[in-house]
PDB file with one MODEL, atoms N, CA, C and O in Angstrom:
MODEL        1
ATOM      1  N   UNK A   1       0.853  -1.183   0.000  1.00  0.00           N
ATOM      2  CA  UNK A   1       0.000   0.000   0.000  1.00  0.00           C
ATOM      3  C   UNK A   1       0.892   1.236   0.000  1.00  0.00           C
ATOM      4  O   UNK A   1       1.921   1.299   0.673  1.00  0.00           O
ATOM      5  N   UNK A   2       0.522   2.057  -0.658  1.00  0.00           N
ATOM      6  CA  UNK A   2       1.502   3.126  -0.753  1.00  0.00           C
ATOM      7  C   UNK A   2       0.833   4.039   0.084  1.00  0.00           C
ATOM      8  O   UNK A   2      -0.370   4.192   0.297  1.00  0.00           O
ATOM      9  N   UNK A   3       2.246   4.864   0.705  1.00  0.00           N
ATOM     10  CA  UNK A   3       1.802   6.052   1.604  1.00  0.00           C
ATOM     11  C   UNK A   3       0.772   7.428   1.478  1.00  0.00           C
ATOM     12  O   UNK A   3       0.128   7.972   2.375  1.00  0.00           O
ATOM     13  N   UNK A   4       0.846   7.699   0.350  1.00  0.00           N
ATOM     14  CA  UNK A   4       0.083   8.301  -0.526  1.00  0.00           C
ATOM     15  C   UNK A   4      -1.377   8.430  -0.493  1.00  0.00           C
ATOM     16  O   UNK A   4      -2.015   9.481  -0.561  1.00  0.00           O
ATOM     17  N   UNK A   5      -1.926   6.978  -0.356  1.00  0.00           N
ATOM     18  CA  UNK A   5      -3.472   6.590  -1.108  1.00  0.00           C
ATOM     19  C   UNK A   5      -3.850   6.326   0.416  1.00  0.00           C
ATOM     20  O   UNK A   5      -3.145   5.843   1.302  1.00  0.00           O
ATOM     21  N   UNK A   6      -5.220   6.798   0.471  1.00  0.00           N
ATOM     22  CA  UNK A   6      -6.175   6.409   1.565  1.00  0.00           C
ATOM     23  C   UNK A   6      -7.338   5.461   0.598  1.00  0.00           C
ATOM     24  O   UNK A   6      -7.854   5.761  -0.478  1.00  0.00           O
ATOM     25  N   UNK A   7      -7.455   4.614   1.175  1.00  0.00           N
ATOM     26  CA  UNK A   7      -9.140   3.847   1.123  1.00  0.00           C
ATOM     27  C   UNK A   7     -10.110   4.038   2.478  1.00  0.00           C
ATOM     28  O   UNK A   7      -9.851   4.168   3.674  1.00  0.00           O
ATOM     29  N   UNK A   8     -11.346   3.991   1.708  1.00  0.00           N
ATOM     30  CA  UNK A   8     -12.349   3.964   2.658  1.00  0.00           C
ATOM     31  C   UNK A   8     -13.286   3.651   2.059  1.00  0.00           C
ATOM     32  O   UNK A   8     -13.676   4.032   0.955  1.00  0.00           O
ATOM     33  N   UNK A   9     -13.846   2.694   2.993  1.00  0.00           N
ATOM     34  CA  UNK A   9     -15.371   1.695   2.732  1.00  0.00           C
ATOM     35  C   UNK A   9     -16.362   2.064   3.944  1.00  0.00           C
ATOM     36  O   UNK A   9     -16.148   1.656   5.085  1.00  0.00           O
ATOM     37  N   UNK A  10     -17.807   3.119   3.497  1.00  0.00           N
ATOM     38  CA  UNK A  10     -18.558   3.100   4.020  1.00  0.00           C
ATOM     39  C   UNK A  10     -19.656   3.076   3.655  1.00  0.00           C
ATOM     40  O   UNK A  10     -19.905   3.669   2.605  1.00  0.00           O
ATOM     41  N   UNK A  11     -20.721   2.400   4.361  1.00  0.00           N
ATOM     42  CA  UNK A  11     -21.901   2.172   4.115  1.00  0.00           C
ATOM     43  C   UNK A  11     -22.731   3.343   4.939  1.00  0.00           C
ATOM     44  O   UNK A  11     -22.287   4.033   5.856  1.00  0.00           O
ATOM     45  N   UNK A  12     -24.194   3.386   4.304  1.00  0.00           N
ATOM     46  CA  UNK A  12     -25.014   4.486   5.039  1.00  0.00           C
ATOM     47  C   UNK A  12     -25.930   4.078   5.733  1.00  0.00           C
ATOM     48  O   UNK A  12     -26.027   2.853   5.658  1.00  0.00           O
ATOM     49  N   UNK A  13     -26.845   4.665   6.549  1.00  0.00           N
ATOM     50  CA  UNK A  13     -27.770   3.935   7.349  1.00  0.00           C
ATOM     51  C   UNK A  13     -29.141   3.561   6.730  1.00  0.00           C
ATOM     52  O   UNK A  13     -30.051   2.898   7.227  1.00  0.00           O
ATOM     53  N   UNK A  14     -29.042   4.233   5.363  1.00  0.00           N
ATOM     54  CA  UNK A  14     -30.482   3.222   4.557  1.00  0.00           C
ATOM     55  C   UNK A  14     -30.258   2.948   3.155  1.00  0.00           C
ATOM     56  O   UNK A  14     -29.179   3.443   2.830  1.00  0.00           O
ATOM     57  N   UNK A  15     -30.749   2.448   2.325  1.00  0.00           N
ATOM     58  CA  UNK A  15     -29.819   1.750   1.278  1.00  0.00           C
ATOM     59  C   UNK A  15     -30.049   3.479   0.381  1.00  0.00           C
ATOM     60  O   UNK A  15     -29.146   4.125  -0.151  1.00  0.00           O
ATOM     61  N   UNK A  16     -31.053   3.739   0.439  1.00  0.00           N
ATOM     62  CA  UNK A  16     -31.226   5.254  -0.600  1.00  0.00           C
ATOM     63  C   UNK A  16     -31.132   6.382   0.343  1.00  0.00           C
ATOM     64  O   UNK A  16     -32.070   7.169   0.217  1.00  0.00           O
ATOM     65  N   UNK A  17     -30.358   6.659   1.160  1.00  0.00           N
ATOM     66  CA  UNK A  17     -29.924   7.463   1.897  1.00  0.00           C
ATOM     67  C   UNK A  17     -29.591   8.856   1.120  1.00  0.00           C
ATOM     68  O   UNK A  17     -28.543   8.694   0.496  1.00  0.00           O
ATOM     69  N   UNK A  18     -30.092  10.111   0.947  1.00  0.00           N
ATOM     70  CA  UNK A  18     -30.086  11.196   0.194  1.00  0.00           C
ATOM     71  C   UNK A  18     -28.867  11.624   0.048  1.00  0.00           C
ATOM     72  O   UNK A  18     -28.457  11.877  -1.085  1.00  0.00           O
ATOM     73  N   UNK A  19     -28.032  11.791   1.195  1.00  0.00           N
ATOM     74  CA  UNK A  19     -27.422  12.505   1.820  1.00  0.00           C
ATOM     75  C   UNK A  19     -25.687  11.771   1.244  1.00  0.00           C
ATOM     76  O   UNK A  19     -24.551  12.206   1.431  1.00  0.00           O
ATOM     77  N   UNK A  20     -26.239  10.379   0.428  1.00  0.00           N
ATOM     78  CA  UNK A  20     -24.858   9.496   0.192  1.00  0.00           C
ATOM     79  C   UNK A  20     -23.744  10.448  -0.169  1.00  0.00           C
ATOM     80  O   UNK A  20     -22.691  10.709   0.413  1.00  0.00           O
ATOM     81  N   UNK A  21     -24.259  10.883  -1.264  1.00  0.00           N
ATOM     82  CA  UNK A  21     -23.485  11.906  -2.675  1.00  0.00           C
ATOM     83  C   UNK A  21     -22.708  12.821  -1.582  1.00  0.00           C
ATOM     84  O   UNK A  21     -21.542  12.483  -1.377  1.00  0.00           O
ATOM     85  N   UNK A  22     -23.101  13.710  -0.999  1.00  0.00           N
ATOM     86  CA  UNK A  22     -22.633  14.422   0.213  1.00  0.00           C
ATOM     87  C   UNK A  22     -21.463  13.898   0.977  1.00  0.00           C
ATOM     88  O   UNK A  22     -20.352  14.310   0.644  1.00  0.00           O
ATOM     89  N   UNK A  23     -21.553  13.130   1.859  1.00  0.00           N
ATOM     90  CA  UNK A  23     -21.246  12.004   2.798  1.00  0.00           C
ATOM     91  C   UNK A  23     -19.841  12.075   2.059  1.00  0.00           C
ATOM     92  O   UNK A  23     -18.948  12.888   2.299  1.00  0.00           O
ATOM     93  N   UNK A  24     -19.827  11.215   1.255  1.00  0.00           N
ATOM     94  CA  UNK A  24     -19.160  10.318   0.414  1.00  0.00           C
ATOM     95  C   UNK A  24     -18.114  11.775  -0.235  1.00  0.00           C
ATOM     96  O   UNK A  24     -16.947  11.388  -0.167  1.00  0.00           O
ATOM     97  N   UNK A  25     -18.154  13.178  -0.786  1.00  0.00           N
ATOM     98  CA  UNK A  25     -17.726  14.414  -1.023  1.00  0.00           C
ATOM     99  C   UNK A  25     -17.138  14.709   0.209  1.00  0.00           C
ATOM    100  O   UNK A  25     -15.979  15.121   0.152  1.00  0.00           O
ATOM    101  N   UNK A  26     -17.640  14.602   1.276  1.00  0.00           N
ATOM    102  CA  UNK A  26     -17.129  15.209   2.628  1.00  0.00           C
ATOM    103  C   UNK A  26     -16.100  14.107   3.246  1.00  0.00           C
ATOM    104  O   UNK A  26     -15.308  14.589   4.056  1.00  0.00           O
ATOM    105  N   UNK A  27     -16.029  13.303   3.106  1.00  0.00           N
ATOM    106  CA  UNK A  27     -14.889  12.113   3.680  1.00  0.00           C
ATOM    107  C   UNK A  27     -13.798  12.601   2.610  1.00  0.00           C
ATOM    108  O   UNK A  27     -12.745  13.078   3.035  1.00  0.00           O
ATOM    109  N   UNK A  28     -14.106  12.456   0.760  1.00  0.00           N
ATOM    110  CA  UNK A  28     -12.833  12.385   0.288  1.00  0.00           C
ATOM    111  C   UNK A  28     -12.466  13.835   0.239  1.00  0.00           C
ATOM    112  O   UNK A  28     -11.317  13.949  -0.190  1.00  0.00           O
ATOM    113  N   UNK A  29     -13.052  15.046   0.536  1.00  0.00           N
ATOM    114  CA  UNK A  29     -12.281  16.143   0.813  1.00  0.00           C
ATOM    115  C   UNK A  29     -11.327  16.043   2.707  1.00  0.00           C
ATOM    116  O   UNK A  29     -10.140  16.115   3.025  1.00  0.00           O
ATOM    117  N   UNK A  30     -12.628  15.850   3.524  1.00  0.00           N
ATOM    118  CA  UNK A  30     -11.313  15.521   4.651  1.00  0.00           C
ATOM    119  C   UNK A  30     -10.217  14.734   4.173  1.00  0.00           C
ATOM    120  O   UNK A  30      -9.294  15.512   3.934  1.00  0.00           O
ATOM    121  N   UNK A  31      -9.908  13.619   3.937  1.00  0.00           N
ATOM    122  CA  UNK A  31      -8.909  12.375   3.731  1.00  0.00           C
ATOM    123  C   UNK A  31      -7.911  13.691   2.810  1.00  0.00           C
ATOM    124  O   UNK A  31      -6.946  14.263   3.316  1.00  0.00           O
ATOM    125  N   UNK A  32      -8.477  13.971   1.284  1.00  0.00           N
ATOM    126  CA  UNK A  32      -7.439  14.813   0.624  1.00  0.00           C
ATOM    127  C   UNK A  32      -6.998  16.135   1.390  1.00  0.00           C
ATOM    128  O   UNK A  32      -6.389  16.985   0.742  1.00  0.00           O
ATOM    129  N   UNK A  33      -7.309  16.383   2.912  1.00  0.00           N
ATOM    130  CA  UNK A  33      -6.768  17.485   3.650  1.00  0.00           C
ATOM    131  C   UNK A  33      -5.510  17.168   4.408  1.00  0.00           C
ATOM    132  O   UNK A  33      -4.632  17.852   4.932  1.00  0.00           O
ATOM    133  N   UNK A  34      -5.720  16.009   4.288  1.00  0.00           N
ATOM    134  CA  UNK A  34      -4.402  15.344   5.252  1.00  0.00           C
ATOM    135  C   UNK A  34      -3.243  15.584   4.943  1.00  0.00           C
ATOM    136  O   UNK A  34      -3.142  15.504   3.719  1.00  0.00           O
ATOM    137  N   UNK A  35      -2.195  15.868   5.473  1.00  0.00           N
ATOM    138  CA  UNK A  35      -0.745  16.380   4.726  1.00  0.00           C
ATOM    139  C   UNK A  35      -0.220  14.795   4.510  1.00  0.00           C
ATOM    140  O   UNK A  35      -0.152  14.002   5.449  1.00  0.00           O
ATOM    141  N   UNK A  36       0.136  14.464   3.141  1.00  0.00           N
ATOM    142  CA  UNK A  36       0.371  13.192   2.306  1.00  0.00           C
ATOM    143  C   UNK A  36      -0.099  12.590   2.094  1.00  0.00           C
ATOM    144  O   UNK A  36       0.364  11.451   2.039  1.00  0.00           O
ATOM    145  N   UNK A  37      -1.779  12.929   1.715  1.00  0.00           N
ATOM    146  CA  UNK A  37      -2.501  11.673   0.981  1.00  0.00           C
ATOM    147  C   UNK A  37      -2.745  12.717  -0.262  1.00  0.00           C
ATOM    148  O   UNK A  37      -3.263  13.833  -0.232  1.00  0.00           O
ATOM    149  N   UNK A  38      -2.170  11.941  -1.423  1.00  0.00           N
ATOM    150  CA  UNK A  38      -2.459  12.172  -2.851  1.00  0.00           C
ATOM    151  C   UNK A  38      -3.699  11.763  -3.871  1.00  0.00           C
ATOM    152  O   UNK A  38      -4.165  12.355  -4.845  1.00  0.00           O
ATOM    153  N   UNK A  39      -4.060  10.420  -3.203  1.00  0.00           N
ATOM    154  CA  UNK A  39      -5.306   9.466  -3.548  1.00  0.00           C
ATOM    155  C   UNK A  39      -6.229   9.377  -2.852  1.00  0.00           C
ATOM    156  O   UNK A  39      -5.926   8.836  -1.789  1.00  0.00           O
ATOM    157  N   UNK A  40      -7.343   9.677  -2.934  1.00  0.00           N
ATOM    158  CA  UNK A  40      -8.256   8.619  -2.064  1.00  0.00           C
ATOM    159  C   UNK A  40      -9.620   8.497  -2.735  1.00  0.00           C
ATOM    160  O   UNK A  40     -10.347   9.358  -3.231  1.00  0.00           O
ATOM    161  N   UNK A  41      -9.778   6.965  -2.585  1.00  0.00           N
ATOM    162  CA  UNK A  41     -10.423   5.962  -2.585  1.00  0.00           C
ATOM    163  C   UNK A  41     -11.624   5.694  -1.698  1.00  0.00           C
ATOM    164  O   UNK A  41     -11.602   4.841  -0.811  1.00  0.00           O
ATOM    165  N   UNK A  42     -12.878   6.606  -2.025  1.00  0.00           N
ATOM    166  CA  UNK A  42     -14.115   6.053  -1.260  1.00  0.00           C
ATOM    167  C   UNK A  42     -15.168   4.847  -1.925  1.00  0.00           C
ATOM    168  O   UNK A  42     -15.670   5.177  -3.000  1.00  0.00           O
ATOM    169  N   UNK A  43     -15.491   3.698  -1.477  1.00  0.00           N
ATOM    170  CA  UNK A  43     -16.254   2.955  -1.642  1.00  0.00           C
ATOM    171  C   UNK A  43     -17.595   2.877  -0.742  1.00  0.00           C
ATOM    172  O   UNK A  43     -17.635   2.439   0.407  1.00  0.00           O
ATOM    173  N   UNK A  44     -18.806   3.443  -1.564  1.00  0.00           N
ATOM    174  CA  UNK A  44     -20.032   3.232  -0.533  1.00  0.00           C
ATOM    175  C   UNK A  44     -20.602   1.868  -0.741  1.00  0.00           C
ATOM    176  O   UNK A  44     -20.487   1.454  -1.895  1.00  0.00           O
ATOM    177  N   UNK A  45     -21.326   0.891   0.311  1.00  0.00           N
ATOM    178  CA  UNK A  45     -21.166  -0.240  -0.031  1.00  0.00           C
ATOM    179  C   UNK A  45     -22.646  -0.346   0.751  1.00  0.00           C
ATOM    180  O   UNK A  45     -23.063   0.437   1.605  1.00  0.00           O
ATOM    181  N   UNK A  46     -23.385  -1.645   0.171  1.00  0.00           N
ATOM    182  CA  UNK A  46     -25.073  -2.011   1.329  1.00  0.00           C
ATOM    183  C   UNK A  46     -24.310  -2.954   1.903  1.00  0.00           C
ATOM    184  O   UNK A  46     -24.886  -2.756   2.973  1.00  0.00           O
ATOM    185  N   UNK A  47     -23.456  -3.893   2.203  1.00  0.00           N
ATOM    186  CA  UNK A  47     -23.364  -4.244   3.048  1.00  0.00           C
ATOM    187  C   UNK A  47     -22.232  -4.367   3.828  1.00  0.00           C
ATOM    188  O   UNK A  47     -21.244  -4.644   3.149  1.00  0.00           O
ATOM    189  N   UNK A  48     -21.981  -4.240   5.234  1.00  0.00           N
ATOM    190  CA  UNK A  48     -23.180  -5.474   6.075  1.00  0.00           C
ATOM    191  C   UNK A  48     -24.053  -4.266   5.937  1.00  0.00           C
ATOM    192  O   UNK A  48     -23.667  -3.187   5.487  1.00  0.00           O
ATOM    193  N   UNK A  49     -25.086  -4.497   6.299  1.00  0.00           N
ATOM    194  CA  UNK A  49     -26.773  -3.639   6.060  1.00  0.00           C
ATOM    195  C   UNK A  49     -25.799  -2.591   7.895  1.00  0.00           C
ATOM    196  O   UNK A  49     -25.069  -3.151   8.713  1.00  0.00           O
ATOM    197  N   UNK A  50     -26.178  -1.258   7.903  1.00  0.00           N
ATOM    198  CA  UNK A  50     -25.904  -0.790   9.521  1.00  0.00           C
ATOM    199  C   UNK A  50     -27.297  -0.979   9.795  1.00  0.00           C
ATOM    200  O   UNK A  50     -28.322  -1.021   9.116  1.00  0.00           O
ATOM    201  N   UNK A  51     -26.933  -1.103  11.309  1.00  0.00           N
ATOM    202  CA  UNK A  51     -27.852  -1.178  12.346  1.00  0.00           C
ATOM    203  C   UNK A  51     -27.164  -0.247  13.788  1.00  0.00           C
ATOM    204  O   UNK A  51     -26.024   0.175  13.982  1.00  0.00           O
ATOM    205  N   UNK A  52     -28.132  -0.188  14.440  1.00  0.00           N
ATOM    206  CA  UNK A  52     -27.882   1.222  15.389  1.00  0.00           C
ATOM    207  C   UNK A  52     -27.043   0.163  16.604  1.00  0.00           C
ATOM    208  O   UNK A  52     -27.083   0.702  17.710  1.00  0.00           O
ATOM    209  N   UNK A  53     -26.299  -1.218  16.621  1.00  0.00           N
ATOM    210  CA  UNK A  53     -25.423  -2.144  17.427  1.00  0.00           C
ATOM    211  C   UNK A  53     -24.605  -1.736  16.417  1.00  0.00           C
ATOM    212  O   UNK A  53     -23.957  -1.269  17.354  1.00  0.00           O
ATOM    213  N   UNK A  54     -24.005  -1.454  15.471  1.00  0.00           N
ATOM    214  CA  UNK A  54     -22.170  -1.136  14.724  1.00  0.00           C
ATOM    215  C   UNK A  54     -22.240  -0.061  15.300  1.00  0.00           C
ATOM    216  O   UNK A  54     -21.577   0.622  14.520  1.00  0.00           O
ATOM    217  N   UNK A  55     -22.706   0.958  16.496  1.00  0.00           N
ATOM    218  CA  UNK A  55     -22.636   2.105  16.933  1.00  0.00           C
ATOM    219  C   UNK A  55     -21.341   2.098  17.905  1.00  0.00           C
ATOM    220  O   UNK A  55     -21.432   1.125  18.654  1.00  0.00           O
ATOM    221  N   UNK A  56     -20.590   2.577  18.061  1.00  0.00           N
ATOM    222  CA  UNK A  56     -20.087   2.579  19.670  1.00  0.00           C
ATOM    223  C   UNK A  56     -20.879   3.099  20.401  1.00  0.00           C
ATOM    224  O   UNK A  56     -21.780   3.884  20.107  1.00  0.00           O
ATOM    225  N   UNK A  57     -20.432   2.475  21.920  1.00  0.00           N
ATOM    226  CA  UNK A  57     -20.807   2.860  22.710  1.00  0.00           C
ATOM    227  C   UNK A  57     -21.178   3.915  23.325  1.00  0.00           C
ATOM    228  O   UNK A  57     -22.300   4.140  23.780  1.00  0.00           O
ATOM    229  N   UNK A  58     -19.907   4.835  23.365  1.00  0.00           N
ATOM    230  CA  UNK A  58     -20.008   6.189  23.327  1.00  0.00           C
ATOM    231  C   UNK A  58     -21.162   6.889  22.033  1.00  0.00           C
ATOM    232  O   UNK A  58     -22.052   7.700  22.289  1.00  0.00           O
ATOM    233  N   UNK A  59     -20.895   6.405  20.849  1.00  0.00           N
ATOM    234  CA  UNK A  59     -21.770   7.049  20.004  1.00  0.00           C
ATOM    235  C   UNK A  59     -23.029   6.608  20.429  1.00  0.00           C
ATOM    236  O   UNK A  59     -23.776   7.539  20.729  1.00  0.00           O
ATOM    237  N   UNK A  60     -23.585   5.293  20.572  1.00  0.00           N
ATOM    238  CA  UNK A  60     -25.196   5.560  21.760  1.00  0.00           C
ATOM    239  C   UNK A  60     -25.169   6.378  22.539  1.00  0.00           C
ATOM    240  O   UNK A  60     -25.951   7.321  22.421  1.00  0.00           O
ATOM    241  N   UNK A  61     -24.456   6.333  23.389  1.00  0.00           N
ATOM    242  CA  UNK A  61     -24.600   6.793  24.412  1.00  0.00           C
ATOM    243  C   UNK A  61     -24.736   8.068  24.153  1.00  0.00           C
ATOM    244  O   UNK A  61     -25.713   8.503  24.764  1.00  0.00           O
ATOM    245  N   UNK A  62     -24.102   9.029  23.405  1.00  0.00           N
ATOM    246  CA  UNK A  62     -24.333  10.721  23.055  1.00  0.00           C
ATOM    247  C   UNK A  62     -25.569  10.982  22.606  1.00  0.00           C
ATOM    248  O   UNK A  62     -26.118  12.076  22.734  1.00  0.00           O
ATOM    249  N   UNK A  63     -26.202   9.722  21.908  1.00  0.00           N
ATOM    250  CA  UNK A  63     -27.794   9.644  21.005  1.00  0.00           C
ATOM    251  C   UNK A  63     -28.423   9.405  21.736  1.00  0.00           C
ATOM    252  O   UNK A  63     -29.567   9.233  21.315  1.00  0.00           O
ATOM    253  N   UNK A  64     -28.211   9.167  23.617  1.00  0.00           N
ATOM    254  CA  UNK A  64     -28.977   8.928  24.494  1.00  0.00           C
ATOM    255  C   UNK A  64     -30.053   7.052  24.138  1.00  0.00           C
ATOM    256  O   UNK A  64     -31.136   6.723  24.620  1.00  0.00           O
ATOM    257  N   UNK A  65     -29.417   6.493  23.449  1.00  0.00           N
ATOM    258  CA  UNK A  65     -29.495   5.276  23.173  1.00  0.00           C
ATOM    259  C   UNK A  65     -29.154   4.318  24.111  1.00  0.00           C
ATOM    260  O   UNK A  65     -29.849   3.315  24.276  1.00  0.00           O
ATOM    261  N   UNK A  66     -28.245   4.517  24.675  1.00  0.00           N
ATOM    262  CA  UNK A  66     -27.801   3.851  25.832  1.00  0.00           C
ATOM    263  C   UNK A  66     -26.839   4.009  26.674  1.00  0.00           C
ATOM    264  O   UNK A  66     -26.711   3.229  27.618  1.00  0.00           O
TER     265      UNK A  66
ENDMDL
END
């Protein structure tokens, strides 16, 4: 893997999620802010399907989830 290139694989929380196109613009502008990433590589993907358990803990817990 070269030092250069970031990948990233994320899925959204509904398969037609509006907001993908966005999402998906806002990760590969952060990642290309990074001092030495030249590439990056977003993959939006359905699966595994999310569910509100791939949450951390902490992230429930701020959503008052648990």
């Amino acid at each position: 893997m070269r030092d250069d290139y970031a990948r990233v694989t994320m899925g959204m929380t509904s398969p037609g999620c509006p907001a993908a196109d966005m999402l998906e613009a806002d990760v590969r502008k952060a990642l290309g802010a990074v001092e030495g990433v030249e590439t990056v590589d977003v993959e939006v993907v359905d699966e595994p399907a999310w569910t509100p358990a791939r949450m951390s803990p902490a992230g429930r817990a701020r959503l008052g989830m648990g």
